[in-house]
Backbone as CSV, one residue per row, in Angstrom:
resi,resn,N_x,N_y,N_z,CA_x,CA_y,CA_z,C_x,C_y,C_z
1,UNK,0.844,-1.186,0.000,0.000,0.000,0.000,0.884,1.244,0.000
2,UNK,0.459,1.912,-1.005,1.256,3.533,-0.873,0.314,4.521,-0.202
3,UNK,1.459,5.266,0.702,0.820,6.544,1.358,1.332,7.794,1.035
4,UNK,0.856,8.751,0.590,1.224,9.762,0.089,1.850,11.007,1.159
5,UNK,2.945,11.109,1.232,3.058,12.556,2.294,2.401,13.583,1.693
6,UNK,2.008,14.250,3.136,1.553,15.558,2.555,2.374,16.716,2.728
7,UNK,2.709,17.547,1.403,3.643,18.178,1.076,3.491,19.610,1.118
8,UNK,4.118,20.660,1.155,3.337,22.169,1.529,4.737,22.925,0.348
9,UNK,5.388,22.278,-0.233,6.272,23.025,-1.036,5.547,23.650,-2.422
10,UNK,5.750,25.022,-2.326,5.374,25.205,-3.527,6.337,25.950,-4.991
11,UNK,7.468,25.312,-4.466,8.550,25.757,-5.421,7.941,24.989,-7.302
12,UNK,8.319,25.912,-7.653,7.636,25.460,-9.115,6.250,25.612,-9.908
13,UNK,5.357,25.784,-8.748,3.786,25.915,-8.981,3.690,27.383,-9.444
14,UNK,2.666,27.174,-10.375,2.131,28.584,-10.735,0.576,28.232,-10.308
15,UNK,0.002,29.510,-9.459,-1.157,29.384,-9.037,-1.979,30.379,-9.035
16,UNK,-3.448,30.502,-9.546,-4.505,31.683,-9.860,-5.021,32.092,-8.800
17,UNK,-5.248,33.247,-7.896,-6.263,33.309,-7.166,-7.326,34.245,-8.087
18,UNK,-8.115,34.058,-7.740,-9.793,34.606,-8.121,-10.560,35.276,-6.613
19,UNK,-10.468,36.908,-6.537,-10.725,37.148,-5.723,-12.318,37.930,-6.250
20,UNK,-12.830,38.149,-4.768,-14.194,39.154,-5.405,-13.957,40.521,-4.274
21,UNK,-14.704,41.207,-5.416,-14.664,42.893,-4.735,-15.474,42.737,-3.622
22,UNK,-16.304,42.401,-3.915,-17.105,42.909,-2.886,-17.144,42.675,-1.633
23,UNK,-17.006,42.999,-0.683,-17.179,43.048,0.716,-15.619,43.122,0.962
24,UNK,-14.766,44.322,0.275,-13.154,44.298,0.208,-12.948,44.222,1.543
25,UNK,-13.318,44.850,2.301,-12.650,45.006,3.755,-12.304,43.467,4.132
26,UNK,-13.160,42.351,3.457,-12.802,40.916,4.263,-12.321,39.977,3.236
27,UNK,-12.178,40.821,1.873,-11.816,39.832,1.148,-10.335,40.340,0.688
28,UNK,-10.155,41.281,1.146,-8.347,42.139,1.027,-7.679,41.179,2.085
29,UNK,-7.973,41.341,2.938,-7.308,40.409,4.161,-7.386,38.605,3.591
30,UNK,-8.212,38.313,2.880,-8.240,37.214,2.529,-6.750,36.926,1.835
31,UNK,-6.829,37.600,0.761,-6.003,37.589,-0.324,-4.578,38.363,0.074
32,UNK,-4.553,38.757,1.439,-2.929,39.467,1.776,-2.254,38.006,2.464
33,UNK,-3.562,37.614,3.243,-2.525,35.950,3.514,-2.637,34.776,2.721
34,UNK,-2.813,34.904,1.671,-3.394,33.864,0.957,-1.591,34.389,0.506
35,UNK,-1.592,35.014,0.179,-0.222,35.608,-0.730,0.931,35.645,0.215
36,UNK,0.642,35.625,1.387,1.694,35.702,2.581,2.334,33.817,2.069
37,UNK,0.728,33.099,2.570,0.998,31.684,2.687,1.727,31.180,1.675
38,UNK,1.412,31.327,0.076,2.053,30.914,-1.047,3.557,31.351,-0.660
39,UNK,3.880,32.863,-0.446,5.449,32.679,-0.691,6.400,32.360,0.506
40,UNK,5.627,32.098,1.087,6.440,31.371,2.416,6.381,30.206,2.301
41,UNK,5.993,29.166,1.268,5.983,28.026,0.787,6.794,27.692,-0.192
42,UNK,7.134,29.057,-0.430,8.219,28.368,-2.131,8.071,29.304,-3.418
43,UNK,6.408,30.184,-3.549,6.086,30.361,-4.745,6.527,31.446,-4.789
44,UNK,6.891,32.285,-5.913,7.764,33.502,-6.564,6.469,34.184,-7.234
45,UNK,6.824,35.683,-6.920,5.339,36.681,-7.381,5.075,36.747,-8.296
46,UNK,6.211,36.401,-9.617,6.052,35.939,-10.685,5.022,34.648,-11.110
47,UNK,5.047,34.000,-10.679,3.908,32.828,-10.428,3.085,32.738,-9.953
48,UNK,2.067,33.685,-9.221,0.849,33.905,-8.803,0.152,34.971,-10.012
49,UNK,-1.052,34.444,-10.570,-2.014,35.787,-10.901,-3.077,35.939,-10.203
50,UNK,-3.337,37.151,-9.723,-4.437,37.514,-9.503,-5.735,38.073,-10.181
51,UNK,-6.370,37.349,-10.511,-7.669,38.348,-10.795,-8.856,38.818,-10.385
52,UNK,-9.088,40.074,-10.023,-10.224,40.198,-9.404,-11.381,40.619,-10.216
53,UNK,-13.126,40.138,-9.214,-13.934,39.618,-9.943,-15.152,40.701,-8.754
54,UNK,-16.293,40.900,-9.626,-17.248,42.030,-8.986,-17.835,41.248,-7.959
55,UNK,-18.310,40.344,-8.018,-18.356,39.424,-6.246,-18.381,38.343,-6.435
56,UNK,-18.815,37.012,-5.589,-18.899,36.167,-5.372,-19.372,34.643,-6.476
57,UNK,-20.615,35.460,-6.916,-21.319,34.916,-8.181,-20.334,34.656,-9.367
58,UNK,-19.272,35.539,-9.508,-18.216,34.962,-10.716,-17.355,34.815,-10.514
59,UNK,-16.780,34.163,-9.524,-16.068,33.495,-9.298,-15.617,32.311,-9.735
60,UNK,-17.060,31.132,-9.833,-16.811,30.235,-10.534,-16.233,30.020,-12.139
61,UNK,-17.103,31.307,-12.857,-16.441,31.199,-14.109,-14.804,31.887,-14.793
62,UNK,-14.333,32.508,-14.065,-12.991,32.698,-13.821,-11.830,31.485,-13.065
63,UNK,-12.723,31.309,-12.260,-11.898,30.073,-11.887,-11.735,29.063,-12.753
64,UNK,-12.902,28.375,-13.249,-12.940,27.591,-14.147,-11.941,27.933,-15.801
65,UNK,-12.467,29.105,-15.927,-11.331,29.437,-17.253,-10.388,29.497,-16.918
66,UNK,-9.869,29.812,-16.038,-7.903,29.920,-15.172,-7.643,28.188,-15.644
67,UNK,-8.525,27.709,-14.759,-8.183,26.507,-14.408,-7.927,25.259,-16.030
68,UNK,-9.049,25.828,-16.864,-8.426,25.129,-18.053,-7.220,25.660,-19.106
69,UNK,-6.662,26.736,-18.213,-6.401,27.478,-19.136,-4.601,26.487,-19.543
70,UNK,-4.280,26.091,-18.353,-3.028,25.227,-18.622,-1.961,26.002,-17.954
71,UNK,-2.123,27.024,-17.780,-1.263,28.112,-17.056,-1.102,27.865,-15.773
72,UNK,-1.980,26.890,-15.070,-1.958,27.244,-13.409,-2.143,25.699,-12.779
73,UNK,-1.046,25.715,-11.679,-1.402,24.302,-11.214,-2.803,24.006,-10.255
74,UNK,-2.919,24.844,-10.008,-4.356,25.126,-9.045,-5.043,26.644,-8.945
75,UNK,-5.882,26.887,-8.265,-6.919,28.241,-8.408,-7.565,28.078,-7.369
76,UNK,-7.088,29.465,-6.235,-7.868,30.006,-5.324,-8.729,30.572,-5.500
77,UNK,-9.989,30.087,-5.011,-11.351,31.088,-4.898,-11.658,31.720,-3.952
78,UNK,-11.501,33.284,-3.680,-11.777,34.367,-2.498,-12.616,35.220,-2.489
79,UNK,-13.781,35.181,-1.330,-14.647,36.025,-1.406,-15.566,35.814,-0.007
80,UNK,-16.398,36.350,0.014,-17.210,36.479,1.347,-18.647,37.053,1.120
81,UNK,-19.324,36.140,1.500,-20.772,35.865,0.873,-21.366,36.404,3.000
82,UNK,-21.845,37.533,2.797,-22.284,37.570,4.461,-23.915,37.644,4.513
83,UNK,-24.537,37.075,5.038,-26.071,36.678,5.461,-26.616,38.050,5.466
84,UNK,-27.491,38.503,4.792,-28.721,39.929,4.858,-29.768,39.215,5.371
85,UNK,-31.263,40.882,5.065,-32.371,40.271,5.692,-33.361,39.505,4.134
86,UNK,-32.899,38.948,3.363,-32.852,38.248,2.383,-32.641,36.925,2.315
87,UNK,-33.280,36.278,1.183,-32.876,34.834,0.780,-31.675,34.730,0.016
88,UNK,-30.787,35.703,-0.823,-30.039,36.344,-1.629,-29.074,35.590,-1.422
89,UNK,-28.468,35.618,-0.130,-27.211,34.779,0.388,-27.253,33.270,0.248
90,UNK,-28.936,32.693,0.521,-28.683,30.940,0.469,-28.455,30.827,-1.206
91,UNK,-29.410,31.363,-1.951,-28.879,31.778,-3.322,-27.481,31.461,-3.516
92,UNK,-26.989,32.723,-3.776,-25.046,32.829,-4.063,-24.556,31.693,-3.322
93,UNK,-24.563,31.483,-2.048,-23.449,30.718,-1.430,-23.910,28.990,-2.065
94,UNK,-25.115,28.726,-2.928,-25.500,27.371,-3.431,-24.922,27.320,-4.818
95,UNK,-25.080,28.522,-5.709,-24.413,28.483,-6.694,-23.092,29.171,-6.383
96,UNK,-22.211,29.458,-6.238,-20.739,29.515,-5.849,-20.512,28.233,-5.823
97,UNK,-20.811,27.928,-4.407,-20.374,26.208,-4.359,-20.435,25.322,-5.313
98,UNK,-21.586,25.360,-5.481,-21.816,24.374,-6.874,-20.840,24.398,-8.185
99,UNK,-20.985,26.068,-8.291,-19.658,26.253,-9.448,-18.467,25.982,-9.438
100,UNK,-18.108,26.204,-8.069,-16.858,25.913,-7.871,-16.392,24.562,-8.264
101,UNK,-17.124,23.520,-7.449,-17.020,22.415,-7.432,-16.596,21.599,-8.753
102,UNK,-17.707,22.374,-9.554,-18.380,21.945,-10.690,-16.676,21.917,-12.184
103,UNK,-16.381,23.366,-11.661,-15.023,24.015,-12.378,-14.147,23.302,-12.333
104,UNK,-13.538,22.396,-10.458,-12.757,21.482,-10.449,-12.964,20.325,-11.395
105,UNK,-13.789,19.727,-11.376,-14.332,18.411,-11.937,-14.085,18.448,-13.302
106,UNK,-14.599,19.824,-13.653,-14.183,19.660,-15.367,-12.774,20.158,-15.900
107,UNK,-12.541,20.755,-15.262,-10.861,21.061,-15.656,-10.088,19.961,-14.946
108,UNK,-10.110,19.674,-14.100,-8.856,18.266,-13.244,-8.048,18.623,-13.243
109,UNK,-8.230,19.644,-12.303,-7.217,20.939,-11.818,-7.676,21.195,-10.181
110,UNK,-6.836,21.250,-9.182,-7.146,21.510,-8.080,-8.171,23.263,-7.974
111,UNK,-9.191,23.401,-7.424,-10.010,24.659,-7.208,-10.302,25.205,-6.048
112,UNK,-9.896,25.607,-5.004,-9.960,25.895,-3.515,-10.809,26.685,-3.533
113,UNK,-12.031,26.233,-2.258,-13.126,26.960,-1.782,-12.723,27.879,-0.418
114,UNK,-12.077,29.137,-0.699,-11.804,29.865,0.102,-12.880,31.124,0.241
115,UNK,-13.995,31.007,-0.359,-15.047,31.890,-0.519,-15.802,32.013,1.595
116,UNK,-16.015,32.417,2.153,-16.459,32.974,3.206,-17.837,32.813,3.167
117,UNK,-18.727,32.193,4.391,-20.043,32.005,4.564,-21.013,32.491,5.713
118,UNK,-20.951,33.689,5.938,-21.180,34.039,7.709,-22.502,34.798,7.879
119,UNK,-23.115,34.434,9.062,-23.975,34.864,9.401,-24.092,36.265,10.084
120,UNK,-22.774,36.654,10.102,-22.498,38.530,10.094,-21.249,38.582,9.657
121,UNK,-21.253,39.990,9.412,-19.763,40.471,9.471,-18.586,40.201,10.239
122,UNK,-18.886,40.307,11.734,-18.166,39.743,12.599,-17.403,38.721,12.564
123,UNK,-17.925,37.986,11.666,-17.373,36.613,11.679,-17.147,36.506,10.751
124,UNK,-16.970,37.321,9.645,-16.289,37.233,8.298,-15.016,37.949,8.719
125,UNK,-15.043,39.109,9.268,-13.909,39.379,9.960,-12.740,38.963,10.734
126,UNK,-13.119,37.792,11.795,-12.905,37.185,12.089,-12.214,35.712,11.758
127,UNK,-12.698,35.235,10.517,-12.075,33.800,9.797,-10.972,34.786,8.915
128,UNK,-11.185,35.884,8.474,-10.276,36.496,7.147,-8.809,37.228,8.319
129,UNK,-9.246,37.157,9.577,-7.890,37.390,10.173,-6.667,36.498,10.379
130,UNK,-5.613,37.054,9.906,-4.375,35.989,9.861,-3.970,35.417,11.295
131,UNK,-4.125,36.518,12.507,-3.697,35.973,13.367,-5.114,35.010,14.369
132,UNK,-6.365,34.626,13.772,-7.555,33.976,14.352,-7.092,32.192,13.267
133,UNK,-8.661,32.517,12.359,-8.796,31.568,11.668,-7.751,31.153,10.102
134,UNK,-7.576,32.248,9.985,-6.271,32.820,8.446,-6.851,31.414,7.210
135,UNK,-8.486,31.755,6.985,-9.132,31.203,5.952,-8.559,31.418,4.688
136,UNK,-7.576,32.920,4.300,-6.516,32.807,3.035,-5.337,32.199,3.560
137,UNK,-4.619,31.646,4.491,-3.555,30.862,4.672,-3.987,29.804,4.736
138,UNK,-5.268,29.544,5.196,-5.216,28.025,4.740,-5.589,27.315,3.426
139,UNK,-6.211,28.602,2.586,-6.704,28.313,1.279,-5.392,27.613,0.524
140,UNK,-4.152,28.828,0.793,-2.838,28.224,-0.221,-2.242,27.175,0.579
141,UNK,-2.442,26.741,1.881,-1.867,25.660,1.934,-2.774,24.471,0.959
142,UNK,-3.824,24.479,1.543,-4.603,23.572,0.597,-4.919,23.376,-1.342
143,UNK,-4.224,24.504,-1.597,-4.010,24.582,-2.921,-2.176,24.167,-3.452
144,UNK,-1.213,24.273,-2.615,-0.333,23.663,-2.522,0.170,21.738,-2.035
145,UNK,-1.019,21.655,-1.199,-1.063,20.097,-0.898,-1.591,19.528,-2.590
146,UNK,-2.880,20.165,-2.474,-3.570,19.407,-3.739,-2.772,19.679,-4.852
147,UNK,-2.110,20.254,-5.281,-1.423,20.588,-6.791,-0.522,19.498,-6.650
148,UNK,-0.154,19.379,-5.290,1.193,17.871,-5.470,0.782,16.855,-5.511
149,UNK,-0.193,16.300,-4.753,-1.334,15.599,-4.980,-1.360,14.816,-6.682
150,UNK,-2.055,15.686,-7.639,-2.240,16.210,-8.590,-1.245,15.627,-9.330
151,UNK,-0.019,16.402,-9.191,1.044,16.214,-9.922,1.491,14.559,-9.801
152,UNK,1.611,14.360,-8.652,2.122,12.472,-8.148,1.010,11.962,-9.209
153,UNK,-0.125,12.142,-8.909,-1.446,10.962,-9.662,-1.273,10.977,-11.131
154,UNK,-0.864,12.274,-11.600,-0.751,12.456,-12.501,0.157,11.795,-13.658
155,UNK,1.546,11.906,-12.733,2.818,11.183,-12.986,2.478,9.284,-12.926
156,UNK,1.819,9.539,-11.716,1.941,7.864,-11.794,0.932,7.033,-12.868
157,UNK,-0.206,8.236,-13.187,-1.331,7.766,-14.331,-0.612,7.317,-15.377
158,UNK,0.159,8.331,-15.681,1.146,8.203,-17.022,2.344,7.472,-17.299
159,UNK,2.820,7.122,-16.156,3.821,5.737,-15.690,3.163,4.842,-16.306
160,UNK,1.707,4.720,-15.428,0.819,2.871,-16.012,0.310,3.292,-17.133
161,UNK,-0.117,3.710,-17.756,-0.439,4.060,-18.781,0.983,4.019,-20.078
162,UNK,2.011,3.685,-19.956,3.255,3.744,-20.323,3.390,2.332,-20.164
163,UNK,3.234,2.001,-19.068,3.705,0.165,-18.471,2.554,-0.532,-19.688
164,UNK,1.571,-0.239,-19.180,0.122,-0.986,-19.734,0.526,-1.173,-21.431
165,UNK,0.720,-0.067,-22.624,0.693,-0.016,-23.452,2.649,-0.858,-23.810
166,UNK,3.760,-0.674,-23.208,4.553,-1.252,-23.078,4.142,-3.048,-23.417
167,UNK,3.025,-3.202,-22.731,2.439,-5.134,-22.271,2.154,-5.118,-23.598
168,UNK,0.873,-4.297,-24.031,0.147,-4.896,-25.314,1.354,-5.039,-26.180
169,UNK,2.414,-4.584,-26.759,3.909,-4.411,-27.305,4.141,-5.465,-27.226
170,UNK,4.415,-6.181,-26.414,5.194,-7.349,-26.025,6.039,-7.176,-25.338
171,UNK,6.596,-5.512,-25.218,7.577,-5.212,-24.173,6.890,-5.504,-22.673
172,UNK,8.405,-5.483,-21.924,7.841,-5.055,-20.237,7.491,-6.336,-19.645
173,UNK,6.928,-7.535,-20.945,6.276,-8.375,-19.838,7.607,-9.628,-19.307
174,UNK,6.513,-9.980,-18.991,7.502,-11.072,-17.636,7.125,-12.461,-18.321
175,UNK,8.463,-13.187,-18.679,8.365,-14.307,-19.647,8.949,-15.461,-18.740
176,UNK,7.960,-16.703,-18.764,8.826,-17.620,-18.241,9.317,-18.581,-18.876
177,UNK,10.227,-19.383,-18.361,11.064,-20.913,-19.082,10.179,-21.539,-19.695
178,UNK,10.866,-21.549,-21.133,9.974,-22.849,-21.916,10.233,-23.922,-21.648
């Protein structure tokens, strides 16, 4: 049985974040440690893009185009969806998610749900602080695990996939005494 370490280096990775305007006060702080976390891991400022997005709702489709784009080993999603006296919020925060999700799956590309879900401000404040919850430091760690992740499965897909087609050949295989 193989076990995979989990790895936090991000020397080599190029990675997208996708931030949203809106509600800057909690989504600036998102994206100052999200950017702290990446280069204290390895990654060079040269290798991060940022793009920012009018809120929450497009997120997914930026992410998703980053993410096929071939440019990026993974894509942070940042933003902060905070509860009104509205249905508005179960709205967005069902489609966000969904998109998000949805973006990973079809690109097969790591997509981090660093988007914010709170029932006030307070507590959007609160998770987006580096020295509390640091919801952008943990976004790039988790976008740095999964890209290696990624990369191993990837490598080893294409190993067997190499071995396998090697067999049909006649190479590779294992011959015994006539």
């Amino acid at each position: 049985m193989k076990q995979r370490k989990e790895s936090h280096d991000a020397t080599g990775f190029r990675v997208g974040i996708v931030v949203a305007k809106f509600n800057k006060f909690v989504t600036s702080k998102l994206l100052s440690s999200c950017l702290d976390g990446l280069t204290k891991h390895g990654l060079k400022g040269e290798d991060i893009e940022v793009v920012r997005v009018p809120g929450a709702f497009e997120i997914p489709l930026v992410a998703g185009t980053m993410a096929k784009s071939g440019r990026v080993n993974a894509v942070i999603c940042l933003g902060a969806i905070i509860q009104g006296d509205t249905p508005h919020f179960d709205y967005i925060c069902a489609e966000v998610s969904r998109g998000i999700g949805q973006a990973a799956l079809d690109a097969e590309v790591p997509i981090i749900f660093g988007v914010l879900t709170t029932h006030t401000i307070a507590q959007a404040i609160e998770r987006a602080d580096p020295t509390k919850f640091n919801r952008g430091g943990e976004a790039a760690k988790s976008a740095i695990e999964m890209a290696t992740v990624m990369r191993k499965i990837k490598g080893e897909v294409g190993k067997f996939e190499s071995d396998k087609s090697a067999s049909k050949n006649g190479r590779g295989q294992v011959r015994g005494k006539r």
